[in-house]
C-alpha positions in Angstrom: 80.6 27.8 16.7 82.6 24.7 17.4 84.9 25.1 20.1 88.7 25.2 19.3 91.2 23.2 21.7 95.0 24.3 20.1 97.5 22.9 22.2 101.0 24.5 20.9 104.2 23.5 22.8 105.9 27.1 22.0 103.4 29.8 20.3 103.7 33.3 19.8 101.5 36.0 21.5 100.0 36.6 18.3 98.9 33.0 18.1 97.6 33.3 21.7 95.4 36.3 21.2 94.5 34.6 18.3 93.3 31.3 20.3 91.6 33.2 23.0 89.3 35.4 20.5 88.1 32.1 18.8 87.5 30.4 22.7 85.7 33.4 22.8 83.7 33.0 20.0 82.3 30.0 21.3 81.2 31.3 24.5 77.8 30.2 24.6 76.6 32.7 26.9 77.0 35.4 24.6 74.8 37.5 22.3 75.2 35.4 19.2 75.1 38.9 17.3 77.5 40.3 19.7 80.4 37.7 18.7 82.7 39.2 15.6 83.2 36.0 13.5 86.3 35.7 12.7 88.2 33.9 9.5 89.6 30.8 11.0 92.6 30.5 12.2 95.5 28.6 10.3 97.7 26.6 12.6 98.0 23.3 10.1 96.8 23.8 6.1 95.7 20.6 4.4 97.9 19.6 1.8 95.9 16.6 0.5 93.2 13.8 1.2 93.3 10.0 0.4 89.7 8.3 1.8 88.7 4.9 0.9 85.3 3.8 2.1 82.6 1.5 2.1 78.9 2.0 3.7 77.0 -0.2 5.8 73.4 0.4 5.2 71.7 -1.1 7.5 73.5 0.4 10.0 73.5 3.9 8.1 77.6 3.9 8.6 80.8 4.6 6.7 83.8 3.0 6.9 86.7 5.0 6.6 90.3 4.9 5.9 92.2 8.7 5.4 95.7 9.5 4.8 95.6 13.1 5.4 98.7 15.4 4.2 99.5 18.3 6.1 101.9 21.0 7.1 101.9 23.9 9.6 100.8 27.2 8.2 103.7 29.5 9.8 104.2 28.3 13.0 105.9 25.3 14.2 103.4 23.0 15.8 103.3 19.6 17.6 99.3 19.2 17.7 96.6 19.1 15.3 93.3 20.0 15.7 90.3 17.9 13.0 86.5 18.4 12.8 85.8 14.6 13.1 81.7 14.7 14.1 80.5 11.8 15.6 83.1 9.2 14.9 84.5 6.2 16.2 88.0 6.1 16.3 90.2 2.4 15.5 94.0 3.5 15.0 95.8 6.9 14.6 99.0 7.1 13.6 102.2 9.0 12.2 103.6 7.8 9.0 107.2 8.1 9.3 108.6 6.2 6.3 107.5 2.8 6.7 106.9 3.0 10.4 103.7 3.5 11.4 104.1 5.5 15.0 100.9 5.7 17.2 99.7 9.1 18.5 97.8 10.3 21.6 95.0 12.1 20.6 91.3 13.2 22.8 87.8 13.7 21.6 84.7 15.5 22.2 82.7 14.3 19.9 82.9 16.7 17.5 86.9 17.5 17.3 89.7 15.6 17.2 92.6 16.8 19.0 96.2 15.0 18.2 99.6 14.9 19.7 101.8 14.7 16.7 105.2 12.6 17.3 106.8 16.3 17.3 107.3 19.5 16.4 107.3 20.5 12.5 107.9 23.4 10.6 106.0 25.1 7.9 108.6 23.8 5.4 107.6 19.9 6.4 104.6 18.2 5.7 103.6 15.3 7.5 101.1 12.3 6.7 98.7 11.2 9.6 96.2 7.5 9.1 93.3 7.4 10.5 90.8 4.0 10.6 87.2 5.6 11.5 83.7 4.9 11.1 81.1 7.8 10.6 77.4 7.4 12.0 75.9 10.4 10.4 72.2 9.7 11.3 72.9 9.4 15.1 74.2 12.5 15.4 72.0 15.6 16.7 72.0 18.0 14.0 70.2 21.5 13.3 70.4 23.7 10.3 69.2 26.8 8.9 66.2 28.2 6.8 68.5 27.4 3.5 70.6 24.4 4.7 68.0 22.8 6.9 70.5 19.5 7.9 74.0 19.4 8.3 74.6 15.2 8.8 77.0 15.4 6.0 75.8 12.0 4.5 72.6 10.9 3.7 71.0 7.0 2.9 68.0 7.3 1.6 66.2 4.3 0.9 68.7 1.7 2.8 66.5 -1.1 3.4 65.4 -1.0 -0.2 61.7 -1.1 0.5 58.9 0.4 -1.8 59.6 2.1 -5.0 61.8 4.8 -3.8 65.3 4.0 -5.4 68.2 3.3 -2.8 71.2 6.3 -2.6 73.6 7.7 -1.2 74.3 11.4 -1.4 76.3 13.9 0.6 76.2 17.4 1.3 79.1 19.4 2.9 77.8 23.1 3.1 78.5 25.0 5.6 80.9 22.6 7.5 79.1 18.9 7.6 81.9 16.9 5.3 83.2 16.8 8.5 80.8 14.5 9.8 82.0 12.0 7.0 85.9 12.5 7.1 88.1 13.8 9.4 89.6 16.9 8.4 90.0 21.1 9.0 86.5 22.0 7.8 86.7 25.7 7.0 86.3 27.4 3.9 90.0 28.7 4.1 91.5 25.6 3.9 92.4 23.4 0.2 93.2 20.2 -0.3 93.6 17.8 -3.2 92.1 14.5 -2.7 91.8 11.0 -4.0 88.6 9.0 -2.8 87.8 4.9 -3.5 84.5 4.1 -3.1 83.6 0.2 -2.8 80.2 -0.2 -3.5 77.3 -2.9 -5.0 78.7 -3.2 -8.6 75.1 -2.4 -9.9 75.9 0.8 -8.3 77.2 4.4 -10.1 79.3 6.7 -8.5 80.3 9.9 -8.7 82.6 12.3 -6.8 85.3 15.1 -7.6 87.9 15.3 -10.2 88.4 12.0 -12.8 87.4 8.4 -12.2 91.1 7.1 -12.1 90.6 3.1 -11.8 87.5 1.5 -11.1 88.1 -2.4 -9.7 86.0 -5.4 -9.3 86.1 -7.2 -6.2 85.3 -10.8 -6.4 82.6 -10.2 -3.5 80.4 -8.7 -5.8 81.3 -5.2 -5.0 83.6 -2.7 -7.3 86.1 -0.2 -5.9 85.9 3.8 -8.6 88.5 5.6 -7.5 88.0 9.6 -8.2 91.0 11.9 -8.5 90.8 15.7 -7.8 94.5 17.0 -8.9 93.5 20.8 -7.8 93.0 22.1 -4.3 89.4 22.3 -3.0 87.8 23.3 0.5 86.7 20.3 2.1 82.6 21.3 2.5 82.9 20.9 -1.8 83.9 17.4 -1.5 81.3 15.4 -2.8 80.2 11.6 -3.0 76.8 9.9 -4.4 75.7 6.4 -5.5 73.1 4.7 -6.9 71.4 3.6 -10.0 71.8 6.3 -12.5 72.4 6.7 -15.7 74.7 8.8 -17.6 74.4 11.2 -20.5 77.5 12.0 -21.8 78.2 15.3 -23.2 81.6 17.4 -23.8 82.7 20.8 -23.5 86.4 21.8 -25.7 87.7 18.5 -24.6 86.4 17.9 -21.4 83.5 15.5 -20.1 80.2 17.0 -19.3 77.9 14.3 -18.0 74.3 14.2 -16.5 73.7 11.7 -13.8 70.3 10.9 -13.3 67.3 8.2 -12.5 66.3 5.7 -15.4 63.0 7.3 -16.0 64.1 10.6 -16.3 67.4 10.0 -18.5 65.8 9.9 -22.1 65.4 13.5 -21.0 68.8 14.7 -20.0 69.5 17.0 -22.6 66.4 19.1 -22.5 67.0 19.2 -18.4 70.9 19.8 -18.9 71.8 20.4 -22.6 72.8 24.2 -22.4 75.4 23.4 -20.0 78.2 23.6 -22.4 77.3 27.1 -24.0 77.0 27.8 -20.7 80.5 26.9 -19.5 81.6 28.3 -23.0 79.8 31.6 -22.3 81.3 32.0 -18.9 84.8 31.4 -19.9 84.8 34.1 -22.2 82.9 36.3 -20.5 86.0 35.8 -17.2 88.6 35.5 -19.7 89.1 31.9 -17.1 88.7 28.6 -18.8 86.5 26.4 -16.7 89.5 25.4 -14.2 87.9 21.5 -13.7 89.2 18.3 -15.2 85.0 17.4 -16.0 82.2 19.0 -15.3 79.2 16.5 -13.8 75.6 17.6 -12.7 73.4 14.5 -10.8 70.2 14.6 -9.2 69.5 12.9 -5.8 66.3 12.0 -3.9 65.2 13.8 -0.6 68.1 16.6 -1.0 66.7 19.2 1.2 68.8 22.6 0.0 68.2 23.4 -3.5 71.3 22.3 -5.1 75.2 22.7 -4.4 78.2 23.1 -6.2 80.5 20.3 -5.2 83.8 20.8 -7.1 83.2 19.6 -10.6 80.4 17.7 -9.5 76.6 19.5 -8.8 74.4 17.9 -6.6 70.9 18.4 -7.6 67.6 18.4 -6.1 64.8 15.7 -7.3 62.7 18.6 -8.1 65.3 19.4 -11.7 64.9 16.2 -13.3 61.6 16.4 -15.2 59.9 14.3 -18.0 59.5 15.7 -21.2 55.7 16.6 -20.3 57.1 18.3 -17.5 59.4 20.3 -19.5 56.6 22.1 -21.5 55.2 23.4 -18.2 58.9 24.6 -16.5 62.7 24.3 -16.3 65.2 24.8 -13.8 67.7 26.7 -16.3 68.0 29.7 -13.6 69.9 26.7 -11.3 71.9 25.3 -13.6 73.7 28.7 -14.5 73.6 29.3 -10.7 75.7 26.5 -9.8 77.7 26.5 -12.4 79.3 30.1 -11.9 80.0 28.6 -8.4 82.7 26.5 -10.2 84.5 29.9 -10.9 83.4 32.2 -7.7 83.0 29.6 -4.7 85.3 26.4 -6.0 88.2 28.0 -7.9 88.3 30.9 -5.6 86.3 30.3 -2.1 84.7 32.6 0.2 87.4 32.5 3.4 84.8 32.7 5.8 81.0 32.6 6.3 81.2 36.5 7.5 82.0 37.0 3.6 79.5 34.7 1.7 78.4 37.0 -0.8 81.9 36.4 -2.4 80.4 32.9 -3.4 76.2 33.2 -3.2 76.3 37.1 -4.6 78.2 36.0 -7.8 76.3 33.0 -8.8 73.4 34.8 -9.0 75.5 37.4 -11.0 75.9 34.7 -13.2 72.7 33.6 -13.5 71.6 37.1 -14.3 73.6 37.1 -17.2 73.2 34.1 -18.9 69.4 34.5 -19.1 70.6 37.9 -21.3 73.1 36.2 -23.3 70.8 33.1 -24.0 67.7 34.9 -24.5 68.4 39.3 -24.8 68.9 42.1 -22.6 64.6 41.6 -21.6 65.2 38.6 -20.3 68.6 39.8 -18.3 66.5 42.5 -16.9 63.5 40.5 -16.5 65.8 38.2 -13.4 67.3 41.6 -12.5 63.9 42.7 -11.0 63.3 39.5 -9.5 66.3 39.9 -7.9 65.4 43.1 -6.5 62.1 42.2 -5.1 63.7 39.8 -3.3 66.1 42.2 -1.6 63.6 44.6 -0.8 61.4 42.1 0.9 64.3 40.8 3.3 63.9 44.8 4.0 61.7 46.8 6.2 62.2 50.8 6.0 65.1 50.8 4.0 66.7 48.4 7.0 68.3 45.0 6.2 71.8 43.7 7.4 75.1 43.9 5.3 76.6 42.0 2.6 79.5 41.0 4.2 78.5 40.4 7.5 80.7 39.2 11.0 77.8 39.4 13.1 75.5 36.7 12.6 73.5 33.8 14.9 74.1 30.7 12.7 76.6 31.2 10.1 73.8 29.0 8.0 71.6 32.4 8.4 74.1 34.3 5.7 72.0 32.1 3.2 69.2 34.3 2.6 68.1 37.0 -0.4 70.9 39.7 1.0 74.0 37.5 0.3 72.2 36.1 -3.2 69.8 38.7 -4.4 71.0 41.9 -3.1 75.1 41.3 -3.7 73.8 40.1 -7.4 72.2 43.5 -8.3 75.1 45.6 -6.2 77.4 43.8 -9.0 75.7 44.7 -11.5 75.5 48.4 -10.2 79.0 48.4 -10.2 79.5 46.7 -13.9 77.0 49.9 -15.0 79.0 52.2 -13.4 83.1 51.3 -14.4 81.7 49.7 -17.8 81.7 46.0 -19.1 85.2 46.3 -20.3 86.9 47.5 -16.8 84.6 45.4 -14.8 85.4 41.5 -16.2 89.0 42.4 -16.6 88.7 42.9 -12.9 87.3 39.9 -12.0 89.6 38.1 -13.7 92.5 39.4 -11.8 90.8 38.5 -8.4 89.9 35.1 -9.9 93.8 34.7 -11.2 95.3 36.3 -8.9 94.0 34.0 -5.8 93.5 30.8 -7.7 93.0 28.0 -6.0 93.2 29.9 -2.8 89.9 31.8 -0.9 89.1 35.2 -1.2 86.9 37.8 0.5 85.4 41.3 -0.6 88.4 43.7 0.1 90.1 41.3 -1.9 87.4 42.0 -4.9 87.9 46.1 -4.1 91.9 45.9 -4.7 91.5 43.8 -7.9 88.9 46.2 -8.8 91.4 49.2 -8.0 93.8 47.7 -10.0 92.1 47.7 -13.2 90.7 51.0 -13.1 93.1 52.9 -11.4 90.1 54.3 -8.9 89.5 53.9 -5.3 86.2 51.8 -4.5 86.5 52.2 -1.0 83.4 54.5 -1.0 81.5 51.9 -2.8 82.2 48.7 -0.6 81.8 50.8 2.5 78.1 51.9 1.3 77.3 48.6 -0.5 79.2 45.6 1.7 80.3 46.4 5.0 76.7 48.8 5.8 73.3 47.6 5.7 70.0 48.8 4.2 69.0 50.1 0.9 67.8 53.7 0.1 63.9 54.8 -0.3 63.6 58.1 -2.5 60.5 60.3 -2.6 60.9 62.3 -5.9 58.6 65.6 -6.2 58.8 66.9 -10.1 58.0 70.5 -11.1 58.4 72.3 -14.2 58.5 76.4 -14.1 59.9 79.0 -16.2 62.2 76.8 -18.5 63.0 74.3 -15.5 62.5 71.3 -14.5 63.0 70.7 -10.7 63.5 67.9 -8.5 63.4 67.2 -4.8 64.5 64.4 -3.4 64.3 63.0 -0.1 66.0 59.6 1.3 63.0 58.3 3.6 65.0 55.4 4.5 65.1 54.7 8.5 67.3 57.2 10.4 69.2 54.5 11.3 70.3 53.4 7.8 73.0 55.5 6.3 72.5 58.2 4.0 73.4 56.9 0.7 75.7 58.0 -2.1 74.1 57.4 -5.3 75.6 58.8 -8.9 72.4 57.9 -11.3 70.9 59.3 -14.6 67.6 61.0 -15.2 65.8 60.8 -18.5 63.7 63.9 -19.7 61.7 62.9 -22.5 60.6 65.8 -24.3 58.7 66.2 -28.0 60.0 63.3 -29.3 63.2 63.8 -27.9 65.3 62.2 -24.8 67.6 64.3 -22.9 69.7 62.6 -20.2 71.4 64.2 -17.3 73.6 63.2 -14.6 73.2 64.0 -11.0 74.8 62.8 -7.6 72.1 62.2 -4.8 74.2 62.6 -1.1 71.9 63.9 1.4 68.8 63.0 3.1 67.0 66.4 1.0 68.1 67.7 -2.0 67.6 69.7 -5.3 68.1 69.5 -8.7 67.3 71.8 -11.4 67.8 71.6 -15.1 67.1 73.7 -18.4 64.9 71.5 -20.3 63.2 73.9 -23.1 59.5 72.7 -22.5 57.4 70.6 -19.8 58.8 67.1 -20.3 56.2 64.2 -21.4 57.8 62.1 -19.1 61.1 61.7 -16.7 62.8 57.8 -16.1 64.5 58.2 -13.0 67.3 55.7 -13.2 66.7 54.4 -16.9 69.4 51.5 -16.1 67.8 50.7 -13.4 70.1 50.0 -11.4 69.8 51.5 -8.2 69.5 49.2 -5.2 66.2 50.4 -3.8 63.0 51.7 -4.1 61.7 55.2 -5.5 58.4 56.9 -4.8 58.0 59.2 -7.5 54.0 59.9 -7.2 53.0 59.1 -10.8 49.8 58.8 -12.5 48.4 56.4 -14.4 48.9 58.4 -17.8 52.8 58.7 -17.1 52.7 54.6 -16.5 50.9 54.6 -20.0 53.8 56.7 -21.3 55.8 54.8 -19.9 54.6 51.4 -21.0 54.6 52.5 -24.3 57.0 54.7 -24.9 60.1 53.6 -22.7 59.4 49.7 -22.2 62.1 48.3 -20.4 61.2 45.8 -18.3 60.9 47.5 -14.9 59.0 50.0 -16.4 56.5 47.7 -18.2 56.1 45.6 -15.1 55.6 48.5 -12.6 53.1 49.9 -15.0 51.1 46.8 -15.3 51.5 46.4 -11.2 49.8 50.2 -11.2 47.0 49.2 -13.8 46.3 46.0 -11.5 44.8 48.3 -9.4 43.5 50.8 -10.9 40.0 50.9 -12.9 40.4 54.0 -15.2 40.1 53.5 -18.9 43.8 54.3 -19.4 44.7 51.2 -17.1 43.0 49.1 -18.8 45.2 50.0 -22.0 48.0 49.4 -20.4 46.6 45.8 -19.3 45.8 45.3 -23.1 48.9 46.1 -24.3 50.6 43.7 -21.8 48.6 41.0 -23.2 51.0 40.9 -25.7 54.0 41.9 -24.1 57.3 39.6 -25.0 57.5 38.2 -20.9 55.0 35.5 -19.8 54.9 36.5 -17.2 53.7 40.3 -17.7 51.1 38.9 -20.0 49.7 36.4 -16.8 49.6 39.7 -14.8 47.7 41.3 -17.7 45.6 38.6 -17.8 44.1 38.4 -14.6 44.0 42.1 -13.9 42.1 42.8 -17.0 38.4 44.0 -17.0 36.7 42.7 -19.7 33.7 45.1 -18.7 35.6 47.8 -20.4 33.7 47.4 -23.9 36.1 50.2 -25.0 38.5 47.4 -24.7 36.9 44.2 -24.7 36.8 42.9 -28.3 40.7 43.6 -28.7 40.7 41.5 -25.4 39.3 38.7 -26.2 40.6 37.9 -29.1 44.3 38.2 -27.4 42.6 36.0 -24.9 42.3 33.2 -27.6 45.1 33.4 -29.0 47.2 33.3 -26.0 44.9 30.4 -24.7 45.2 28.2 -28.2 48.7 29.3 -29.2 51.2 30.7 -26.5 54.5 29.0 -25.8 54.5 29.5 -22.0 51.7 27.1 -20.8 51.6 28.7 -17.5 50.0 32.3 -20.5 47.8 29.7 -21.5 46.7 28.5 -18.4 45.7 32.1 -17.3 44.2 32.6 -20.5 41.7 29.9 -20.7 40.7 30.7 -17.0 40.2 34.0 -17.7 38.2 33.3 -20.4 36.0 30.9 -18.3 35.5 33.9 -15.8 33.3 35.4 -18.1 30.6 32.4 -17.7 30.0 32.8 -21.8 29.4 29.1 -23.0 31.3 29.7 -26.5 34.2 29.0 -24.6 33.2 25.7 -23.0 34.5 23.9 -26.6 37.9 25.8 -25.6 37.8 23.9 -21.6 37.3 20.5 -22.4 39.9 20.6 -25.6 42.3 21.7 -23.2 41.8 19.0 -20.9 43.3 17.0 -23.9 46.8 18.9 -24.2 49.9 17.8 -22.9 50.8 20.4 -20.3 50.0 20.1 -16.9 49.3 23.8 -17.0 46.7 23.9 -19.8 45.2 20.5 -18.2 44.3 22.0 -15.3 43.2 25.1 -16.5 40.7 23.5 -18.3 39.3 21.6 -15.5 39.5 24.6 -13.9 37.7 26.1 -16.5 35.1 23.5 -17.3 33.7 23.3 -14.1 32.4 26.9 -14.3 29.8 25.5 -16.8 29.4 22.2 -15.4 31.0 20.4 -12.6 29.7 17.1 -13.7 32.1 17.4 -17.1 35.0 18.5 -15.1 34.8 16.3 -12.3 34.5 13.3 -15.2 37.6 15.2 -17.6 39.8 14.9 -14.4 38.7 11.3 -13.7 39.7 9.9 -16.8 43.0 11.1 -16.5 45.6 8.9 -15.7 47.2 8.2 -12.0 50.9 9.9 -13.4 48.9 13.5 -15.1 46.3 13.7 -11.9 49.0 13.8 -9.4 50.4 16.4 -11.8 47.3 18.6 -12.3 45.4 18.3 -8.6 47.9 20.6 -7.3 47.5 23.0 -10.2 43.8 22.7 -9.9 44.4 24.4 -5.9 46.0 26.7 -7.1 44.4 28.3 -9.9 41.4 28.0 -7.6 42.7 30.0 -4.9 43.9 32.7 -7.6 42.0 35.9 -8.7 40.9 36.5 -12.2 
């Protein structure tokens, strides 16, 4: 933590307690994960920003000019206290009118502390000018395992040497914008803003809001001026330049437009083009138009976190922007939803502190969850569900893991990992299941409404939630946000006299709470499905119910929707029944997971049936796990094998398909290797290759080198891989 200098004439001992606990925060002799992280304290709010800049490349510098608006939150104050990172400071000064009144200030290099002329009160705002420059790459920066730098901005390419095209690009999460522009980086605070950037007029720009004025300066540079007319937390201001171009698309009346390298922009609306159903499908789904004057997306070289969700303006990573070629093989859809909902849970309405990240992180994901179901069915919805889970149950070990919202942490960049994004996505969508669709958006559309513009955090979520459905969610938030870990259950069936009985056993750690879990349980029986309810509370428990005759099979949580793991001692025939019978996508995948590894006959139906199941990527888990020694099965498999290898959709099916089929060393399928070195996936290239050079190494070694430089660098690194995978 950054340490925190207030220097109040008069204060209240409120205030004082309050200063003393965040100098305690920065004690670094403490236990990091002894310190309770507390929101920031409010002594002034922004009110708004005015920067004009330039950049000096060769010095990798920014020149600044800021006007900052501000007032005191409550309190009447005489000092102000700025994250300013590295900074030289030229003049600082009070504007009174037209008098410009110079202040006494110190600096450690990382804050700014300032005298102000005197005291105000929290009905006065006051304008402060600062002349700065920023030196982002001298300063001695460390990040996290999400956000691995925090400089702020970034030159890539300043000299202009070699092909790599020259940019500038900056990134403000967690609290780096400070390292570009003085201000109170926390995610409590708002500000509107207004930024002019004089650049090379070959140059684009983009930053927050609307491009207001853009001016040509007779020495061959241009001044754009962006406006951003709604209050935003200073980490989602945004800046980039560089030679991109612009696709221009629209959503009800508002720009939508794709910033993005030369090369790659003939291809912007396969990369970007569902971002207005997108913005469409969101709206309605929140009952919240999309708050934003535009909405802009841009990918940068060298970004090193993914992508982030600068107010109405998405920084992306190089790796989104893909040729059409590309395209066939993959698509970063998943991350353009993900960013997107940020504009509603992380922009509109901000996380107040670190401590309650899931607020933003856990709701994206949401999001993403459920546009993959309203763009492409309730499969696919559950499909990223699952993946979701796995995620949150590796980040576990014995049912251990920390909580959602969390006020013990190391590096407040560490709340970035699968608990905060994976784990809050699939507790959402427990709690959607268990008030109903209906009950659950109208919720979050009073928590979205209801602090607009403003930041929010999770008991903040409970009271809207409260307020809808006239129930207390305490319980829920207790077990799911401010408590860690995620129940294991051992389930032992039995079926006597008319009964079916169930013990249950939560095998979690002794140290992870004993969870409270209302769930379903599906009896299928003769043809017929019976569902119960039952409550699961203790760490052993029964359950017994009337069911007139042994039950073919019993789903355990048929929503699936129980954050955890279950241990129910099946056998393969139930995962046949299962497959078959009750395919929803967990159970499909966890039955083709069981037949990976098991030999019997019955597995190996369940393989062949997933050779045509309606995910890839079950039918590239069928693939490899297959036997073809099972002539019971091998015929039927073989010819799915072709097909999938000459005609599937997903490249990365056909891929496994034509290795698989090379596995079996028959030479009938050497005609099917080399005409796949000829396709136009990357995927199916290098599966061929891969494939060929199980009859002759001599043909594959001369297939791959009469490919060109562009498709080699493309397919070598597919080759690796399929090499090092199992068939």
């Amino acid at each position: 933590m950054n340490k925190l200098f207030l220097k109040y004439s008069v204060l209240s001992l409120i205030c004082l307690i309050s200063q003393k606990t965040v100098a305690q925060n920065a004690d670094s002799n403490k236990d990091p994960l002894s310190i309770y992280r507390v929101t920031a304290l409010k002594v002034n709010d922004l009110v708004h920003t005015k920067l004009e800049v330039s950049f000096d490349y060769g010095k990798r510098y920014l020149y600044g000019k800021e006007w900052l608006t501000l007032k005191p939150h409550f309190y009447e104050t005489d000092s102000l206290t700025l994250d300013a990172k590295g900074m030289d400071f030229k003049e600082i000064v009070m504007i009174d009118g037209k008098k410009n009144i110079p202040l006494k200030y110190t600096y450690d290099n990382e804050q700014l502390f300032i005298t102000l002329n005197r005291k105000y009160k929290s009905t006065e705002k006051y304008t402060i000018f600062i002349n700065y420059t920023a030196k982002p790459e001298e300063l001695k920066t460390k990040g996290g395992e999400s956000i691995t730098d925090s400089k702020g901005l970034y030159f890539v390419n300043p000299d202009g040497k070699g092909d790599k095209p020259v940019q500038i690009w900056t990134q403000g999460e967690t609290e780096a914008s400070s390292c570009w522009f003085p201000t109170i980086d926390k995610p409590n605070q708002k500000t509107t803003s207004e930024i002019a950037m004089t650049v090379d007029a070959k140059y684009t720009t983009l930053s927050n809001g609307k491009l207001a004025l853009q001016k040509d300066n007779k020495n061959g540079t241009r001044t754009d001026i962006w406006k951003m007319e709604q209050p935003n937390a200073p980490y989602l201001f945004m800046m980039a330049v560089g030679d991109f171009k612009i696709y221009k698309d629209s959503y009800n009346g508002k720009e939508v437009n794709y910033y993005l390298e030369p090369k790659y922009a003939p291809y912007a609306k396969q990369i970007f083009g569902k971002t207005p159903d997108m913005m469409n499908f969101y709206s309605k789904m929140l009952n919240v138009e999309y708050p934003w004057a535009k909405y802009a997306q841009i990918v940068c070289r060298d970004y090193f976190s993914g992508a982030m969700e600068n107010t109405s303006a998405t920084l992306h990573g190089e790796y989104v922007q893909k040729t059409a070629r590309e395209l066939l093989d993959d698509n970063q859809e998943s991350t353009v939803a993900h960013e997107l909902f940020h504009q509603w849970f992380g922009d509109y309405v901000t996380a107040e502190s670190w401590s309650n990240l899931t607020m933003n992180e856990s709701f994206a994901t949401f999001g993403e969850v459920l546009w993959h179901g309203h763009d492409a069915g309730q499969d696919a919805e559950d499909r990223s569900r699952y993946e979701k889970l796995q995620n949150c149950l590796r980040s576990s070990k014995d049912g251990i893991s920390p909580p959602l919202a969390r006020f013990h942490y190391k590096n407040r960049d560490d709340m970035f990992d699968n608990i905060s994004y994976s784990k809050g996505s699939i507790i959402l969508y427990a709690a959607k299941n268990q008030m109903g669709d209906a009950a659950f958006f109208k919720s979050l559309h009073h928590y979205l409404t209801t602090n607009a513009y403003k930041s929010g955090e999770t008991h903040q979520l409970r009271l809207s939630m409260e307020e809808i459905t006239g129930k207390d969610w305490s319980p829920y938030f207790n077990q799911w946000y401010y408590q860690g870990g995620n129940p294991i259950l051992n389930i032992e069936y039995g079926y006597t006299n008319g009964k079916v009985t169930m013990a249950v056993k939560q095998i979690q750690d002794k140290s992870v709470q004993t969870f409270n879990l209302p769930l379903k349980v599906d009896f299928y029986v003769n043809g017929t499905k019976i569902t119960k309810d039952i409550l699961i509370e203790k760490r052993e428990q029964n359950f017994s119910f009337d069911i007139p005759s042994q039950p073919d099979f019993i789903d355990l949580d048929p929503d699936k929707i129980l954050v955890g793991q279950v241990l129910d001692n099946k056998k393969i025939t139930d995962y046949l029944y299962q497959y078959k019978k009750v395919p929803s996508y967990y159970n499909r995948i966890e039955a083709i997971k069981f037949a990976s590894k098991d030999k019997s006959h019955e597995a190996q139906l369940i393989l062949l049936a997933g050779l045509e199941d309606q995910q890839e990527d079950l039918r590239v888990l069928s693939i490899k796990a297959i036997d073809l020694a099972d002539n019971q099965i091998k015929n039927a498999a073989i010819k799915t094998l072709l097909n999938i290898a000459q005609n599937d959709k997903k490249t990365i099916a056909r891929a496994a398909a034509i290795i698989k089929l090379a596995s079996t060393n028959d030479s009938s399928y050497k005609t099917l290797m080399v005409e796949s070195t000829k396709n136009q996936s990357y995927n199916v290239i290098a599966a061929g290759i891969c494939g060929l050079s199980k009859f002759s190494t001599d043909e594959a070694d001369k297939a791959l080198a009469a490919l060109d430089e562009d498709t080699k660098n493309h397919v070598n690194p597919l080759i690796k891989k399929f090499n090092n995978q199992k068939y």
